[in-house]
C-alpha positions in Angstrom: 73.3 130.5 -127.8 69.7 128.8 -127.6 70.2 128.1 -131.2 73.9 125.8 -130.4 72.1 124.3 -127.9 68.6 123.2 -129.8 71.1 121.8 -132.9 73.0 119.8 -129.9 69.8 118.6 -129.2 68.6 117.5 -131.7 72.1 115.8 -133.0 72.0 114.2 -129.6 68.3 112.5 -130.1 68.9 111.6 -133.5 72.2 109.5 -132.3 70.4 107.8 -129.5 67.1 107.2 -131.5 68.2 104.4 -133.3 70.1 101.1 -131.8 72.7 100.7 -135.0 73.9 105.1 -133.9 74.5 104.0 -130.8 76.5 101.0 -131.7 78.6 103.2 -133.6 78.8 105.6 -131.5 79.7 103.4 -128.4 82.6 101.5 -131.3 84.1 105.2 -131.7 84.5 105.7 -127.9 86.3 102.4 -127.3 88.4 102.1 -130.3 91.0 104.7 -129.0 90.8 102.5 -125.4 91.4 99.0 -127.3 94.5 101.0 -129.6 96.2 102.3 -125.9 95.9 99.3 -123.5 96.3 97.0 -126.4 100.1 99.1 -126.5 101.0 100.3 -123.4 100.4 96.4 -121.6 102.1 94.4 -124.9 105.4 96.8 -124.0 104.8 96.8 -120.4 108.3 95.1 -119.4 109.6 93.7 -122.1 112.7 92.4 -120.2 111.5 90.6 -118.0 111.9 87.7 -120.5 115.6 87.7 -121.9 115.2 84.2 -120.2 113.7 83.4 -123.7 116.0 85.2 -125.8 118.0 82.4 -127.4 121.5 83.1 -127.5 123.9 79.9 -129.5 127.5 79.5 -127.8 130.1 77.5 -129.5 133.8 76.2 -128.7 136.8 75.6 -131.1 138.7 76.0 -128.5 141.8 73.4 -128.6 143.0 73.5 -124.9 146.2 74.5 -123.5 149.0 72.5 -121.6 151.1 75.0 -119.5 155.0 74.6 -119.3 155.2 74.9 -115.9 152.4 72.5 -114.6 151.8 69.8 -117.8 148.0 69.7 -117.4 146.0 70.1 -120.7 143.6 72.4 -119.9 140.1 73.0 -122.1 138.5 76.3 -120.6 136.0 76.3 -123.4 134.5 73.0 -122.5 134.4 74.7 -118.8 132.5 77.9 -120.8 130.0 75.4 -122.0 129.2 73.4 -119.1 128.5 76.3 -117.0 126.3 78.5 -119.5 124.1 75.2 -119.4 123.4 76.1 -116.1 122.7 79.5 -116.2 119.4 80.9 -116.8 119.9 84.0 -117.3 119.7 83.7 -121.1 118.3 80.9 -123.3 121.9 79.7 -123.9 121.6 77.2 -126.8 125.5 74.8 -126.9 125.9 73.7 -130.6 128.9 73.7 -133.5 130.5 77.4 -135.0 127.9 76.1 -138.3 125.1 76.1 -136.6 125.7 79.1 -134.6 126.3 81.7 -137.4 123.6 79.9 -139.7 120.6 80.1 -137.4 121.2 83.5 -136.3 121.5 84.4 -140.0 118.4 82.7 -140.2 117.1 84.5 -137.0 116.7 81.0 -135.5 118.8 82.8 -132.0 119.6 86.8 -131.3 123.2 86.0 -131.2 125.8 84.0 -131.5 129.5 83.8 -129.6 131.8 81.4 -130.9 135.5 80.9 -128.7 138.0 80.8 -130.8 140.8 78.0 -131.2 143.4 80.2 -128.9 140.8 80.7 -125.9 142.8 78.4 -123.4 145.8 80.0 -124.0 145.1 83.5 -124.3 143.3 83.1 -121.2 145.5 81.3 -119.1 149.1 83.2 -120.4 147.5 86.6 -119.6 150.6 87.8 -117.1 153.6 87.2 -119.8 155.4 89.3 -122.2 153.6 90.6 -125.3 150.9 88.7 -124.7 147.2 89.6 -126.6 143.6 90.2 -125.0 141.5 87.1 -125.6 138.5 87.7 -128.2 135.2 86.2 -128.2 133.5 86.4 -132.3 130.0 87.5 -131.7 127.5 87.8 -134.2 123.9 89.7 -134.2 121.3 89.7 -137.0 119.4 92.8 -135.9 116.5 91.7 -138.9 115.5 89.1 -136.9 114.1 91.5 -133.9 113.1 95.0 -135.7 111.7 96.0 -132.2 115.3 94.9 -130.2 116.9 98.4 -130.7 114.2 98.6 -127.9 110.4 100.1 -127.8 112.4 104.1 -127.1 115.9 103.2 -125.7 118.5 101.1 -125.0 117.4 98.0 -126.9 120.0 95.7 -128.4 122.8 97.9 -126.5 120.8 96.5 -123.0 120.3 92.9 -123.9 124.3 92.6 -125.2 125.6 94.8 -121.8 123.3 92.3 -120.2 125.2 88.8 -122.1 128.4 90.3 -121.6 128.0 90.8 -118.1 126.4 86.7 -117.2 129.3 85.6 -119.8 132.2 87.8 -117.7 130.7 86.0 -114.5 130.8 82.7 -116.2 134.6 83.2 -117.5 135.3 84.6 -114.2 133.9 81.6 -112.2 135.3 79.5 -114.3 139.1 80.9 -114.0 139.3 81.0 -110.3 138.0 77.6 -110.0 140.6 76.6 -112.1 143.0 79.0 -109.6 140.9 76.8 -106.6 141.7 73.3 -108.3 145.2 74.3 -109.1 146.2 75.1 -104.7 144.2 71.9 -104.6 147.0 70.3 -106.9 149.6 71.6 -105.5 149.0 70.7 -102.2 149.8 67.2 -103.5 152.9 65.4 -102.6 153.8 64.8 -106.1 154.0 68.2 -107.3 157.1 68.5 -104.8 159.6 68.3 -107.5 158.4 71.1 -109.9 157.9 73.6 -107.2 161.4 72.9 -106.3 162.3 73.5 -109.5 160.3 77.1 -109.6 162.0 77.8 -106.3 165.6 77.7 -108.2 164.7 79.7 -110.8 163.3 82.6 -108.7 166.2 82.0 -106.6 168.8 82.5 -109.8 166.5 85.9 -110.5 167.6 87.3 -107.3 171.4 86.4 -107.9 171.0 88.4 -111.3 169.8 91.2 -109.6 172.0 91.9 -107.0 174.6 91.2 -110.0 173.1 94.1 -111.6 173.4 96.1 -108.5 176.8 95.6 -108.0 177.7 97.0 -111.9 175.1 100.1 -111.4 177.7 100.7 -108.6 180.2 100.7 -111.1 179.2 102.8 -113.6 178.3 105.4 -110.5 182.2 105.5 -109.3 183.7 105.4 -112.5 181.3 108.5 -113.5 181.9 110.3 -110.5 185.7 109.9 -111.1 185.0 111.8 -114.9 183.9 114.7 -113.1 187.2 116.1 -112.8 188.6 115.7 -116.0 185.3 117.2 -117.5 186.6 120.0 -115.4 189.8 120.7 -116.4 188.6 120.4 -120.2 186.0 123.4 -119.3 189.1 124.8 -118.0 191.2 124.5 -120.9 188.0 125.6 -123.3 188.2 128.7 -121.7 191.6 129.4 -122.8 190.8 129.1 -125.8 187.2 131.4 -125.8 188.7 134.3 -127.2 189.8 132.2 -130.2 185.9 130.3 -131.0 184.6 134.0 -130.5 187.0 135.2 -133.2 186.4 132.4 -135.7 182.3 132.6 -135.0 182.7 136.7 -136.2 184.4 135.5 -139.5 182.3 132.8 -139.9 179.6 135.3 -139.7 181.1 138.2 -142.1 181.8 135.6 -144.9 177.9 134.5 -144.8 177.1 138.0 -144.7 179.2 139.3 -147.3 177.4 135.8 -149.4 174.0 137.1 -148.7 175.3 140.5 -150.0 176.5 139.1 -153.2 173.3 136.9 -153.8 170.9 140.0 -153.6 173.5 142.3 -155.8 172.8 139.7 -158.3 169.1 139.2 -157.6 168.4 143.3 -157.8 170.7 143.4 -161.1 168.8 140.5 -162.6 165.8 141.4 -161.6 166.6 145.5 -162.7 167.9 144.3 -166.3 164.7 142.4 -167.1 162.7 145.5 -166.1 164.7 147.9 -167.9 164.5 145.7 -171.1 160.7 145.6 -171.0 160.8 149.1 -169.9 162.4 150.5 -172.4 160.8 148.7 -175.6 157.6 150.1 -174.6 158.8 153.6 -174.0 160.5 153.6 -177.7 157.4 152.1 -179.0 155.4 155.1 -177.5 158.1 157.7 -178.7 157.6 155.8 -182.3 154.1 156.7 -182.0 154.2 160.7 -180.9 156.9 161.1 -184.3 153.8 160.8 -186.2 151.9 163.2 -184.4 154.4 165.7 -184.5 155.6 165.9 -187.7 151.6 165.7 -188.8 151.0 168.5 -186.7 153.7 171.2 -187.3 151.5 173.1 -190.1 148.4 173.2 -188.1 149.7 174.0 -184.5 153.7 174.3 -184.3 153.1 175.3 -180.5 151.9 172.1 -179.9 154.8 170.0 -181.6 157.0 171.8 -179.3 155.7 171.1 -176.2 155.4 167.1 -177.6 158.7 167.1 -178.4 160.4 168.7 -175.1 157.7 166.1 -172.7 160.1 163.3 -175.4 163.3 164.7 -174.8 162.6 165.2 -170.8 161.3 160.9 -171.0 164.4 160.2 -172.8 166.8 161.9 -171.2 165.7 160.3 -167.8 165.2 156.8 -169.3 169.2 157.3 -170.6 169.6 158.2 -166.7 168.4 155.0 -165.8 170.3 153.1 -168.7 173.4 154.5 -167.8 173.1 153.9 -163.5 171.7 150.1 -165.0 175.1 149.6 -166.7 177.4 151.0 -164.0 175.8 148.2 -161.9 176.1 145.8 -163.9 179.9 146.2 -164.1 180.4 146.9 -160.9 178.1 144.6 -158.8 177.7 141.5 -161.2 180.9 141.3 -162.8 182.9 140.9 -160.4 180.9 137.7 -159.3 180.4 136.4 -163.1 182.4 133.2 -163.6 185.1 133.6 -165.9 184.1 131.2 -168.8 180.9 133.4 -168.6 182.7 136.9 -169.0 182.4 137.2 -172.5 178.2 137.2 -172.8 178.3 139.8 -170.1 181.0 141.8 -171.7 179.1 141.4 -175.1 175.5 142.5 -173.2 177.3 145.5 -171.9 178.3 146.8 -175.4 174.9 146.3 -176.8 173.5 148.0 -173.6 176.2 151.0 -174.7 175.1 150.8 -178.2 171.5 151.1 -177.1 172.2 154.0 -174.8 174.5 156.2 -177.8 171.4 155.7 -179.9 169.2 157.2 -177.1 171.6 160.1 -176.9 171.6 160.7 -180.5 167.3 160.7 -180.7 168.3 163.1 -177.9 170.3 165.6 -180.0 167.7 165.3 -182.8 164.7 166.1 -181.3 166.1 169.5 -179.4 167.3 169.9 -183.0 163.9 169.6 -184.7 162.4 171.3 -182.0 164.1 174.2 -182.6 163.7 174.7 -186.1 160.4 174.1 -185.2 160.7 177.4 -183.4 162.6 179.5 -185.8 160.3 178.7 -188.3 162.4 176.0 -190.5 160.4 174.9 -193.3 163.0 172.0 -193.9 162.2 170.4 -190.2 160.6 167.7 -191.9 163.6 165.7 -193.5 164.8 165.2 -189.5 161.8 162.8 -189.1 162.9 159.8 -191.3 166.5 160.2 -189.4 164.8 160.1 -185.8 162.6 156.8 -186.7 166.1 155.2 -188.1 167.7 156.1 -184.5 164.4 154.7 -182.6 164.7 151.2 -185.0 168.2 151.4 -184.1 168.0 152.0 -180.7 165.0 149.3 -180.3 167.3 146.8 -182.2 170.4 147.2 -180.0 167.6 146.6 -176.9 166.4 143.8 -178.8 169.4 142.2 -179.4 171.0 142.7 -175.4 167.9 141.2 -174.6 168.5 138.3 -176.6 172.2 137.9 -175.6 170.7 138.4 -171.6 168.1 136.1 -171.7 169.8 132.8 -173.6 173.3 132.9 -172.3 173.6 135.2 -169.6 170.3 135.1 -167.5 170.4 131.5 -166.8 174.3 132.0 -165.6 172.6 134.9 -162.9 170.0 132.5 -161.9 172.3 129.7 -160.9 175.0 132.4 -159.3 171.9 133.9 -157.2 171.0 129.9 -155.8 174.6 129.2 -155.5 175.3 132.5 -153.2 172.3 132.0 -151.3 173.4 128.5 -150.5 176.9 129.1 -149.4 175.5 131.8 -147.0 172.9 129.4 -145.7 176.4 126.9 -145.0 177.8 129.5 -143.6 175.5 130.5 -141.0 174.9 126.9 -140.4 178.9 126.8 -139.6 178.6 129.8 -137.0 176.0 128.0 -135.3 177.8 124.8 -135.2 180.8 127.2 -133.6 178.7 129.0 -131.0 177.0 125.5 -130.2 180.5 124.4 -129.5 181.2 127.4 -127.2 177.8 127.5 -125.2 177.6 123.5 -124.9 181.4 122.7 -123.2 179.9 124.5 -119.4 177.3 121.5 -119.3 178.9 118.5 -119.6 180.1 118.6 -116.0 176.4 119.1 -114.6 175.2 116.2 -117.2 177.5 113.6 -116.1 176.9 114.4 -112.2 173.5 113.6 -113.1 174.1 110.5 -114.4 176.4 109.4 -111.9 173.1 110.4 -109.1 170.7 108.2 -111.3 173.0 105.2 -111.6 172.9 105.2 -107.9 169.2 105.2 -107.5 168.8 102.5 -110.4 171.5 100.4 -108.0 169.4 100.5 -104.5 166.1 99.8 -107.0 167.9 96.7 -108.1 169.0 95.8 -104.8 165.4 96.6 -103.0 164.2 94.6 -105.9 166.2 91.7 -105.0 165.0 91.6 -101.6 161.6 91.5 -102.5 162.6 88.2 -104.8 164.8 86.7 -102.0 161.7 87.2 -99.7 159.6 85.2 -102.4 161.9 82.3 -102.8 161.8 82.1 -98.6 158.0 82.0 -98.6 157.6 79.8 -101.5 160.5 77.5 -99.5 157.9 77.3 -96.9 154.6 76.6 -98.5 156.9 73.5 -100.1 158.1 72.5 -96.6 155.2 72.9 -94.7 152.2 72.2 -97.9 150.5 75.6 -96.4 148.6 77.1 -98.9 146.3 78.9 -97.5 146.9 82.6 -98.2 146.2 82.1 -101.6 142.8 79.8 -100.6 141.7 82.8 -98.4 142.4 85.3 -101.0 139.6 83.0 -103.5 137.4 81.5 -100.7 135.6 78.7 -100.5 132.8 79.7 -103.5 134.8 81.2 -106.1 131.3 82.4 -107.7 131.1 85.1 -105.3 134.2 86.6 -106.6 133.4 86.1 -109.8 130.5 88.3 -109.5 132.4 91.0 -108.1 134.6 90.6 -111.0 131.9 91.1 -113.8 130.8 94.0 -111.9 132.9 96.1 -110.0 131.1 98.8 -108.9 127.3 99.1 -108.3 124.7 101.0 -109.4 122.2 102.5 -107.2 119.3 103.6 -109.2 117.3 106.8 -107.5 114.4 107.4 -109.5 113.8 111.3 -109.8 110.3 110.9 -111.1 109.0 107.5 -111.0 106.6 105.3 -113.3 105.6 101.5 -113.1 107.5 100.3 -115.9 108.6 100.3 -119.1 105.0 100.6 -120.7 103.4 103.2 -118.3 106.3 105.5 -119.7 105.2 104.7 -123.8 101.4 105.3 -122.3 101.6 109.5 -123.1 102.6 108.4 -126.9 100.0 105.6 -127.5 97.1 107.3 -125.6 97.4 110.8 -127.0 97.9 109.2 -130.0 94.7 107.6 -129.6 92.8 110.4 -128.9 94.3 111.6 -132.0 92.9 109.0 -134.1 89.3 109.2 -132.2 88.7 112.1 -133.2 89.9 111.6 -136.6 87.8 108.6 -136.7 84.7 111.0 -135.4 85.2 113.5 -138.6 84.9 110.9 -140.9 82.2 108.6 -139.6 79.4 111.5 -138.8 78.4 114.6 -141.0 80.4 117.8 -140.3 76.9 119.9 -142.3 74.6 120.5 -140.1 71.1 121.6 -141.1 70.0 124.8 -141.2 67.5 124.4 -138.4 67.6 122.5 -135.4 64.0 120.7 -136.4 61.3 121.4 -138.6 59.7 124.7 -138.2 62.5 125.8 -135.8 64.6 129.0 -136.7 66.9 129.4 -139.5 70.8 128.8 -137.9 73.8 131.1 -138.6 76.9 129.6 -139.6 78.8 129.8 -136.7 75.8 128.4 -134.4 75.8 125.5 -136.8 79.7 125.4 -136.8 79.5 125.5 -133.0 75.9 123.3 -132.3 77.8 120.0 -134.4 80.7 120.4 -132.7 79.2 120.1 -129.5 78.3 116.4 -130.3 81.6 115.5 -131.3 83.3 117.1 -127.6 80.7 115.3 -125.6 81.5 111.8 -128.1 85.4 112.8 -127.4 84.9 113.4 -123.9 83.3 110.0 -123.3 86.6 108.5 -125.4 89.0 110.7 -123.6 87.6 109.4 -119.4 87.4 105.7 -120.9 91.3 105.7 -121.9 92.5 107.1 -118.9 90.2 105.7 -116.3 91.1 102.3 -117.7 95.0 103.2 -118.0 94.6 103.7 -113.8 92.3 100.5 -113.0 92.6 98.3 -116.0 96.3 98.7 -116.9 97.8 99.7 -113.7 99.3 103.0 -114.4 99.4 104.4 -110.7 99.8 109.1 -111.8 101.1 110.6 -108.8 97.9 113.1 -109.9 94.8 111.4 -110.6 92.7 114.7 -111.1 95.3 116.6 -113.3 95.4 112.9 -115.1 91.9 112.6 -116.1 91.8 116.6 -117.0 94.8 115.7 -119.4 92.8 113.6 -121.2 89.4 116.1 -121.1 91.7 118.6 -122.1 93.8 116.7 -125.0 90.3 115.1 -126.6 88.6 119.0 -126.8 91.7 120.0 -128.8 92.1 116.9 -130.8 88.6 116.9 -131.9 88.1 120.6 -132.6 91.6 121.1 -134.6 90.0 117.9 -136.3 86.8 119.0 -137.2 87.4 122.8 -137.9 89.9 121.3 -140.3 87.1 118.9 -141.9 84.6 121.9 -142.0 86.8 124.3 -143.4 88.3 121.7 -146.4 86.0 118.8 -146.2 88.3 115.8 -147.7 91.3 117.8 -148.3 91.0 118.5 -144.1 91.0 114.9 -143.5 93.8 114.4 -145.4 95.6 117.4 -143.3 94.5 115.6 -140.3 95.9 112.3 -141.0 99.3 114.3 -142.1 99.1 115.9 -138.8 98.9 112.3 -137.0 102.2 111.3 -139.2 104.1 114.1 -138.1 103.3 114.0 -134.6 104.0 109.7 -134.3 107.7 111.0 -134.7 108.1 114.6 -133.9 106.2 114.8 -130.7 108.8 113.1 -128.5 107.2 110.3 -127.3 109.3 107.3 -128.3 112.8 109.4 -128.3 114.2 112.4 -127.0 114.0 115.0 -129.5 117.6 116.1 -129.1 118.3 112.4 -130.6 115.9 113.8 -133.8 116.6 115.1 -136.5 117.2 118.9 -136.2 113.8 119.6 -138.8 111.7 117.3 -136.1 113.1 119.7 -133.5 112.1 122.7 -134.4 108.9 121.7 -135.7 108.3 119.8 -132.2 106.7 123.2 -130.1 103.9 123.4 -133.1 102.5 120.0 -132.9 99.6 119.5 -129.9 100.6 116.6 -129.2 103.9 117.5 -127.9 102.5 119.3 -124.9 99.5 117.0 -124.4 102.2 114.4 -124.1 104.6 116.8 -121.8 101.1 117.4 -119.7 100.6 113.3 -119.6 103.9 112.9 -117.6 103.5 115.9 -115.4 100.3 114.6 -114.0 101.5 110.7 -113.6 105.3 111.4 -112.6 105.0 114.2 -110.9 105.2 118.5 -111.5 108.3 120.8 -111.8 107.9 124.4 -111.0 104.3 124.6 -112.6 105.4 122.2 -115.9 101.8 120.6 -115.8 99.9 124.1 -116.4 102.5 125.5 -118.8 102.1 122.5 -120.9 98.4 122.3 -120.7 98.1 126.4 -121.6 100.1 126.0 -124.6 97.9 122.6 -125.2 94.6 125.1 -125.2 96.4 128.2 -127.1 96.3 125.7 -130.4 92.1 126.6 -130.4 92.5 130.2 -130.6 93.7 129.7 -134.6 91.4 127.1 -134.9 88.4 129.4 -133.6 89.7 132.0 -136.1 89.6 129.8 -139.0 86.3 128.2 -137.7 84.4 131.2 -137.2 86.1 133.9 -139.8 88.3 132.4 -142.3 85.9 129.6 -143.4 83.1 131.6 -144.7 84.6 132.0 -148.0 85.9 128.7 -148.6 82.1 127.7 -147.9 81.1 127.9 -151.8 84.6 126.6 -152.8 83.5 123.2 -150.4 80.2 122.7 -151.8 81.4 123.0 -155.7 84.0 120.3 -154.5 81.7 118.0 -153.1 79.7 118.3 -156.2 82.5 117.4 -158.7 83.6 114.4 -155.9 80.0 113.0 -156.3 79.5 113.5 -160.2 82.8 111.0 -160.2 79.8 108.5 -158.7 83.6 106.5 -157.0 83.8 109.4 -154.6 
């Protein structure tokens, strides 16, 4: 321990001895100060001056003159005149040119141009099929790189923020027009055409009540169909019995179709099996001939055996053959069209063929088989008689096959679709039958209905009429008396006052959970941690991370690690010095008021020990290549710490890297201390902050000893370059 603390010693006299170490040193404790306040006071409330933001507004607006009351009306000139007077924005009034060229040119933020239809979009809101008015605005977002705003909102703010002053202006702006217009009309000479708009409400209300009058109508001549609906459910039932009986046939004759089609499907489907079947079976039997006859010298036994397994096949595959045919003829045929009869008929007898050929190779082989077993000698001229009867019986399969697949299989195909679509017809026709049955019972219940809403639609058309009739007797009184004051009280007397609470509705009352100053004080835990960051980057590479290897001459020889240790204690006491100069300045200089003031300035204590051991253990262990980890580290951490956005708005790689970087909980530890803590958030943040030196001690102390050698031979080869 004496040893760390005679290097410290030493390291400490040997910076303060000389006036140019201390200017260095006193440059590496500031720098970090000048990067933070520079920051955190340039972004301190950076909308506090959308006053300056210039914003171009211009007008092709043509006007509208109204049928009703023939005054040519501009409300784009009206726009115009008022957004001159607002200060809200830097509202600049020139031509739809100019506009979308200087904020191409970045000249203004924005630019809104009214279109030619603004009056009269505006102003025939209330009638039929009528369209939104639309306002063309145009942003250049290259102009401002920094509008999509220092963390948050941004260019989403400042454009809520125009939309909102330019609702308030188009508001004002209408109801005066509303104010001037009762002012009009209070004139004597606008007598005339509200007499006018007096008849025509008047002739609504007549129409009305006409309409009235023929819902009544409709409702007594339905309520008088109700009994004839009746007595046809009566006579329906009468005739029940006889849709009941006519639904059952319907149903048999698309049965008995569905019947037919799969008989033809199975029997298609059976005949192309058996063909295939059978080929390959006589091709195997062609095959075991040869065996048997070859075998009969050597091991007669064995023939026999062959040849009874080949009569027992054959004899069920002429089974099979045989059931095949019977269907054919008596499923299929029936349902073959007649110009079509003679392919089947001609398959059938080549089928027959086929199968008296089978039968034959039948009586053959028990034949051979039994001379086999009496001991024959002339067994052997049955064998070019059985292949004959095979060819024979393969060519009469061959040649069905042929007649079935060209002329007859096509006629099956289009019988099976033709079935299947007649009983599809069919059961569509019991349906329609049953539909019939079921459906009579409700047409007394739907036309009741009817008759109960045609009623209700004529006291709605009669209420309705009232209402207009009580419309045309208060408009027939403002025109006698020129009162027209309900509508004046409804405005007031400063229609800007309404307009307001037009652009916004509702209010928004802002309760601040965990307060700071502003805007800046909350971007002050990314640019002083930061900071601290590069400070102690900046420490690594301006002083020498080898110590010598004795605290002064004639002193004791130094271990490693109290080398390792002694130099580092230099660059904590240089880091702690940068560390109370950043955040004493970010209270008194800056203005950032922590709700903490000792858990602030132990933050920044704590954040500069880690930064600046993490840095230099890294420069120890890897000399340049450590730097160059460092400043990788300092990349990552700009983004994936959290300070400028939310990590859930990251990238998912960002996020899960997030809880490994340090400056993620020195920047979670910042806020605790200068918003205020949550159930213990400052200390869990600032244990996990001081957990990163427990790897850092391991590679500092243990893992760097072999890499020592590896260091120095780099150095060597960096210097021998004489350019590094």
């Amino acid at each position: 321990m004496s040893g760390i603390w005679e290097l410290f010693r030493s390291d400490l006299r040997r910076a303060t001895s000389r006036v140019m170490s201390v200017i260095v040193l006193c440059g590496l404790v500031v720098i970090p100060s000048a990067f933070t306040w520079f920051n955190v006071v340039g972004s301190w409330e950076p909308f506090d001056n959308t006053k300056n933001l210039k914003v171009a507004v211009a007008s092709v607006d043509e006007g509208y003159t109204g049928a009703l009351i023939p005054l040519h009306i501009n409300v784009g000139s009206m726009v115009e005149s008022a957004l001159r007077a607002n200060d809200q924005l830097d509202w600049v009034i020139t031509s739809k040119d100019e506009a979308i060229a200087g904020t191409e040119s970045g000249e203004y933020y924005a630019a809104m141009v009214l279109p030619k239809d603004f009056s009269e979009k505006m102003l025939t809101f209330y009638t039929d099929g009528s369209e939104r008015t639309h306002v063309d605005y145009y942003t250049n977002d290259k102009s401002n790189p920094l509008a999509p705003v220092i963390t948050s909102e941004g260019a989403d703010d400042l454009t809520a923020k125009i939309n909102s002053e330019f609702t308030e202006e188009l508001s004002d702006i209408a109801l005066s027009l509303v104010s001037g217009l009762i002012t009009s009309l209070s004139d004597s000479g606008t007598d005339a055409a509200l007499t006018r708009v007096e008849a025509h409400i008047s002739d609504v209300g007549v129409q009305l009540r006409a309409a009235a009058g023929t819902a009544d109508m409709f409702t007594a001549l339905l309520e008088g169909s109700v009994p004839l609906a009746e007595g046809a459910g009566s006579l329906l039932d009468a005739v029940d019995s006889q849709f009941d009986a006519a639904t059952g046939t319907v149903q048999e004759g698309a049965t008995a179709a569905q019947q037919a089609e799969s008989a033809v499907t199975r029997a298609s489907q059976a005949l192309t099996a058996a063909f295939e079947a059978s080929e390959a079976q006589l091709d195997r039997f062609e095959a075991d001939i040869d065996r048997i006859f070859s075998g009969i010298d050597s091991d007669a036994a064995a023939s026999v055996d062959l040849i009874d397994s080949m009569v027992t096949d054959l004899d069920g595959l002429i089974a099979d053959h045989e059931a095949l045919r019977q269907r054919l003829v008596d499923d299929v045929r029936p349902n073959i069209p007649e110009d079509e009869l003679p392919a089947f008929d001609a398959m059938v007898a080549l089928l027959d063929d086929a199968i008296a050929q089978e039968q034959a190779l039948d009586t053959r082989l028990q034949e051979t088989a039994s001379g086999i077993t009496t001991g024959n000698d002339d067994v052997q001229r049955y064998r070019q008689d059985i292949e004959e009867r095979i060819s024979d019986a393969m060519t009469a399969f061959e040649n069905a096959n042929t007649v079935y697949a060209n002329e007859l299989r096509p006629t099956l195909d289009q019988l099976a679709t033709t079935l299947s679509s007649v009983a599809a017809a069919m059961s569509d026709v019991g349906a329609d039958i049953a539909g019939v049955t079921g459906s009579v019972g409700d047409v007394v219940t739907i036309l009741q209905n009817a008759a109960e809403d045609n009623r209700n639609l004529a006291d709605l058309l009669a209420s309705a009429a009232d209402e207009v009739d009580l419309v045309v007797d208060t408009l027939s009184n403002a025109i006698d008396t020129g009162d027209f004051s309900q509508l004046s009280a409804i405005i007031g007397s400063n229609p800007s006052v309404l307009a307001a609470a037009i652009a916004q509705p509702i209010g928004l009352d802002r309760i601040e959970v965990y307060p700071v100053v502003s805007f800046g004080a909350g971007m002050a835990p990314l640019y002083t941690v930061l900071s601290l960051w590069v400070g102690a980057l900046l420490l690594a590479v301006t002083l020498r991370v080898d110590p010598p290897s004795r605290p002064f001459e004639g002193g004791p020889e130094l271990s490693l690690n109290q080398r390792f240790l002694g130099r580092y204690a230099l660059f904590a006491l240089v880091g702690l010095a940068q560390s109370t100069l950043v955040f004493l300045g970010n209270i008194l200089l800056v203005g950032i008021d922590p709700v903490h003031p000792f858990l602030f300035m132990l933050t920044g204590w704590a954040t500069s020990l880690v930064f600046t051991f993490i840095v230099y253990t890294l420069v120890v262990s890897f000399s340049d290549a450590g730097k160059a980890l460092a400043v990788f580290i300092l990349v990552i951490q700009v983004a994936g710490a959290g300070g400028a956005y939310p990590l859930v708005l990251l990238p998912e790689w960002f996020q899960n890297i997030s809880p490994f970087l340090p400056a993620t909980h020195a920047m979670d530890a910042f806020r605790s201390a200068m918003a205020g803590i949550y159930h213990a958030d400052f200390w869990v943040s600032l244990g996990w902050l001081l957990a990163f030196l427990l790897p850092m001690l391991l590679l500092g102390l243990v893992l760097r000893k072999p890499l020592v050698n590896v260091n120095e031979s780099m150095d060597r080869a960096l210097k021998s370059t004489k350019l590094m």
